[in-house]
C-alpha positions as CSV (number, residue, x, y, z in Angstrom):
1,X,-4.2,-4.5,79.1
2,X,-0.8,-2.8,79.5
3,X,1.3,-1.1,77.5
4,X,3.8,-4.2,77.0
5,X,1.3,-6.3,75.9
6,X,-0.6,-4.4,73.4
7,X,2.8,-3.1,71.9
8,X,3.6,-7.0,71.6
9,X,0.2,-7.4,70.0
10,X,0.7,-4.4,67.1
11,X,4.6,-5.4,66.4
12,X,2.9,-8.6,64.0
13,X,0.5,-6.4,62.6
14,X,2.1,-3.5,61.9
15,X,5.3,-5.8,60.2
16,X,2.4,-7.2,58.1
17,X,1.0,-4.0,57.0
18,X,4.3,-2.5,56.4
19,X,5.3,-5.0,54.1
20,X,2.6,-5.3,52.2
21,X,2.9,-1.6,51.3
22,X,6.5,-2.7,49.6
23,X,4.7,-5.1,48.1
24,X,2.2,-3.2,46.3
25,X,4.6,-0.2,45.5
26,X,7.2,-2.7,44.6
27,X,4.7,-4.3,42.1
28,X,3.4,-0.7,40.8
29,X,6.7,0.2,40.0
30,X,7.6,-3.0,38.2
31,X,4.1,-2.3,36.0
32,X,5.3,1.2,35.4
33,X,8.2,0.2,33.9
34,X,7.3,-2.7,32.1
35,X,3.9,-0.9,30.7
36,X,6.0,1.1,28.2
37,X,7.3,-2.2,26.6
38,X,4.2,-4.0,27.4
39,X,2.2,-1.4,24.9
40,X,5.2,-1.2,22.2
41,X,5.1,-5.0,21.9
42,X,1.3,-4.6,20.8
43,X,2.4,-2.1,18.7
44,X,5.0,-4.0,16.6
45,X,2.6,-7.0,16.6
46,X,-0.4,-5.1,15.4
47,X,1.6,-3.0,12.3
48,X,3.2,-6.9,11.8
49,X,-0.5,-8.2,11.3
50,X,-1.5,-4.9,8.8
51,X,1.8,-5.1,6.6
52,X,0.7,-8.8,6.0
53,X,-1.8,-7.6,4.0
54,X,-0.5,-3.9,2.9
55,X,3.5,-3.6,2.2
56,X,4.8,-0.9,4.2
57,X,6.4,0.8,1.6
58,X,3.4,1.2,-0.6
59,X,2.4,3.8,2.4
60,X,4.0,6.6,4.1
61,X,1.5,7.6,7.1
62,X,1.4,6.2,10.7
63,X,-1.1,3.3,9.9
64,X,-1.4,2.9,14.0
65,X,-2.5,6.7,14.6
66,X,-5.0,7.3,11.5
67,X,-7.5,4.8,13.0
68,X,-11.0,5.2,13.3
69,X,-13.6,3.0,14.6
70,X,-17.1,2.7,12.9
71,X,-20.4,1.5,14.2
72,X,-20.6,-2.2,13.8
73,X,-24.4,-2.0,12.8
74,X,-22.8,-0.7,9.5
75,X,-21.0,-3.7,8.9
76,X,-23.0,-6.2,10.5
77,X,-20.1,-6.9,12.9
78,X,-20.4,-8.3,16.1
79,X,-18.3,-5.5,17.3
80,X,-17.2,-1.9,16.7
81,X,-14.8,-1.8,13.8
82,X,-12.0,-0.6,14.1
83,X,-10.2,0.7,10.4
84,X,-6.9,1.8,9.7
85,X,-6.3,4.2,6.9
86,X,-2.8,3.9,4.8
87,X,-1.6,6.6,2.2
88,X,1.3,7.9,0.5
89,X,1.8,11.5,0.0
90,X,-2.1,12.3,1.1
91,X,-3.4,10.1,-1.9
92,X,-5.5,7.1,-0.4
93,X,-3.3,3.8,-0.7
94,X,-5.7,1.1,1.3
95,X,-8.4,1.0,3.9
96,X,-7.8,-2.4,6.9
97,X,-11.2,-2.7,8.4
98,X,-11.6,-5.3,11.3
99,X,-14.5,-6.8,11.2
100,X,-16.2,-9.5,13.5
101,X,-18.7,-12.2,12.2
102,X,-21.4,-12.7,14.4
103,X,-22.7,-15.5,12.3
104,X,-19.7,-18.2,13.3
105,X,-20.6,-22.2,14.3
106,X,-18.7,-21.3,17.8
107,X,-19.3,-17.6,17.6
108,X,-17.8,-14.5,16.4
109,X,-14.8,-14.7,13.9
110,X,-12.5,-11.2,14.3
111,X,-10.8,-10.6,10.7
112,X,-8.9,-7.9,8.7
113,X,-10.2,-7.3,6.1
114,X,-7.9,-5.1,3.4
115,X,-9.2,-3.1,0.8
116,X,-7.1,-0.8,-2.3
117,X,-8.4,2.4,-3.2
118,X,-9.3,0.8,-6.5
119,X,-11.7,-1.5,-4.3
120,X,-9.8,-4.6,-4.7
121,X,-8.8,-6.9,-2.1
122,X,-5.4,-6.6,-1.0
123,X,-6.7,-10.0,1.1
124,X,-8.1,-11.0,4.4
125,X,-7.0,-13.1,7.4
126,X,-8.5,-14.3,10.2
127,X,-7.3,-13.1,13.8
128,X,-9.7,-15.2,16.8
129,X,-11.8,-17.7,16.2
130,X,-13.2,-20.3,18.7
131,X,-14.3,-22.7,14.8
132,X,-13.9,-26.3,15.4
133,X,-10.4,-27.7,15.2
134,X,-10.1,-29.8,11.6
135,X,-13.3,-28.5,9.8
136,X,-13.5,-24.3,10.6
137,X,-10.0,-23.9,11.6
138,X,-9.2,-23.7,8.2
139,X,-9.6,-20.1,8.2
140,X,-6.6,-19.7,9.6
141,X,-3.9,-18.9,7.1
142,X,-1.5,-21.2,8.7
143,X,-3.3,-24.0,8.5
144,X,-4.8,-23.8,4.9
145,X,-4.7,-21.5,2.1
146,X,-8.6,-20.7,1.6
147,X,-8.6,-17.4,3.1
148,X,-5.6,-16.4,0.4
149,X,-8.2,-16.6,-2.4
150,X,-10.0,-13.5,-1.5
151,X,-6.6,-11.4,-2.3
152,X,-7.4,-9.5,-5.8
153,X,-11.3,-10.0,-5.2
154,X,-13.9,-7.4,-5.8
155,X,-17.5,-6.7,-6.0
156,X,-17.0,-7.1,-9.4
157,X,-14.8,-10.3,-9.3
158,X,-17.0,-12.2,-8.3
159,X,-20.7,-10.3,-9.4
160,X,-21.9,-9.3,-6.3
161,X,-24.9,-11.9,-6.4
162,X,-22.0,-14.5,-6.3
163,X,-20.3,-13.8,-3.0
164,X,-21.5,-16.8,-1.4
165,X,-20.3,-20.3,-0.6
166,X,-21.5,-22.9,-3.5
167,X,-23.5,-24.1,-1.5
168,X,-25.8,-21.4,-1.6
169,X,-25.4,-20.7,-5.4
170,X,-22.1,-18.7,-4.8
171,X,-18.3,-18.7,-6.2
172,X,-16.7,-19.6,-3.2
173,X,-15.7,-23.2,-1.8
174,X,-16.8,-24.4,1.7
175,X,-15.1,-26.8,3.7
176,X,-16.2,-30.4,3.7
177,X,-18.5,-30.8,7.1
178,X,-18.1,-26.8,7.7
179,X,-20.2,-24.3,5.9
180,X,-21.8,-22.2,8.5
181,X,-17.4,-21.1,9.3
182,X,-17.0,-20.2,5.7
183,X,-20.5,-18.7,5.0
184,X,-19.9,-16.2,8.2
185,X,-16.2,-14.9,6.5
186,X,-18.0,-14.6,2.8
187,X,-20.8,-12.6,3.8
188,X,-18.6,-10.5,6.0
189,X,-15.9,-9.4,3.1
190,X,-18.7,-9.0,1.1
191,X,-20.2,-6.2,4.0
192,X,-17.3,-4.6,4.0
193,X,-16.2,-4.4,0.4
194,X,-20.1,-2.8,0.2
195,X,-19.4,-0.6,3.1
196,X,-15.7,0.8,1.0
197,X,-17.7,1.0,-1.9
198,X,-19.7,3.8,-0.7
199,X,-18.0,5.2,1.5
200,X,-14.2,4.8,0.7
201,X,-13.3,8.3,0.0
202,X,-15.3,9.9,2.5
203,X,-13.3,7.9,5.1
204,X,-10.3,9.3,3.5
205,X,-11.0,13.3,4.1
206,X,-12.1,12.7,7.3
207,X,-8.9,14.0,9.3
208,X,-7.2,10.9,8.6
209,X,-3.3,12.0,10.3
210,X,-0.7,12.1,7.5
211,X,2.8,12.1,10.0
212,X,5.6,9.9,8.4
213,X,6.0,6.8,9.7
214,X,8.7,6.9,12.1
C-alpha cells in the first residue's frame, strides 16, 4: 500500500476523531458552566421545600449547611436520614428530618418531617411516592389536606398509644380503600417524633454551623 492511499484511508478517520474531541470538550464545557446553576436550582428548591414547614424568619442559620445525616436503623427509614437543624441566635428553633417509609403499598414514601424544639409538629409533607393514584396519593398536600393535620401534633397530642390509623385503634383517619399508605406515614412521624424526643438537644450541640443566612 502506498503512501497516497493510506493517507486517503486516515483523512476519514482522523476528521472523525478530531471532531469528536470538540464534541466531548464542547459538551464538558457546556456541563461546567451550567453545573453551577444546575446545583443552585437544587438549592433554592430544597430551602423552598424546608420553609414550607419552618418560616425563614423564625431562623437565622444556613438551614442547607448545618445538615447531618443519621443511620436509618434509628428511624426505621428505608434510607439514611438526612436532618436539617434551624436556630436563631444559637438557641434550637426546629429540627427537619427526612425520613423514608419502608412500609408503603408501592414502596418507600420519602417525607419531611418538622419538629419545634418544644417537640411539636411544625407539620409534615410528603416528597416521592410511587402510592396508587386516587386512594394513597392523597398524601400529597396538593391533592388533599390529610397530611396538614399532623401540624401542632405531639407525642402528647395524640397519647403515644394513639398514633395510629383508626383502624388499628388509633386517632388518625385512613383513606377509604388505602390504609397500608396512611399506616406507613403515621408510624413514621411517630419514629421520628420518638427519635427528637430523646435526642433533640443532643443533635443540637453537635457542631451544628451557626453562619447567617446569606
Amino acid at each position: 500500500m502506498n503512501n497516497t492511499l493510506l493517507q486517503e484511508i486516515l483523512k476519514p478517520a482522523l476528521f472523525l476523531a478530531a471532531f469528536a474531541l470538540l464534541g466531548t470538550l464542547a459538551l464538558a464545557s457546556v456541563h461546567d458552566l451550567t453545573q453551577p446553576k444546575v446545583l443552585e436550582n437544587e438549592r433554592i428548591a430544597t430551602l423552598e421545600k424546608l420553609n414550607a414547614l419552618v418560616d425563614a424568619q423564625s431562623y437565622d442559620n444556613d438551614l442547607l449547611a448545618s445538615k447531618q445525616v443519621l443511620p436509618a436503623a434509628d428511624f426505621g427509614s428505608a434510607e439514611d436520614v438526612t436532618v436539617y437543624r434551624a436556630s436563631k441566635q444559637g438557641a434550637p428553633v426546629a429540627a427537619l428530618f427526612t425520613v423514608s417509609a419502608p412500609d408503603g403499598y408501592s414502596g418507600s414514601i420519602r417525607m419531611v418531617v418538622a419538629v419545634r424544639a418544644d417537640q411539636t409538629l411544625a407539620g409534615v409533607r410528603v416528597l416521592a411516592h410511587k402510592e396508587t393514584p386516587g386512594l394513597g396519593d392523597k398524601i400529597d398536600a396538593d391533592k388533599h389536606d390529610w397530611i396538614l393535620g399532623f401540624t401542632g401534633k405531639s407525642l402528647q397530642n395524640p397519647a403515644t398509644n394513639a398514633w395510629a390509623v383508626r383502624k388499628d385503634g388509633g386517632a388518625f383517619d385512613q383513606f377509604t380503600g388505602a390504609t397500608i399508605t396512611p399506616r406507613a406515614v403515621v408510624g413514621a412521624v411517630k419514629r421520628t417524633l420518638q427519635w427528637s424526643q430523646q435526642h433533640f438537644n443532643t443533635l443540637f450541640t453537635q457542631a451544628a454551623p451557626q453562619e447567617a443566612k446569606p
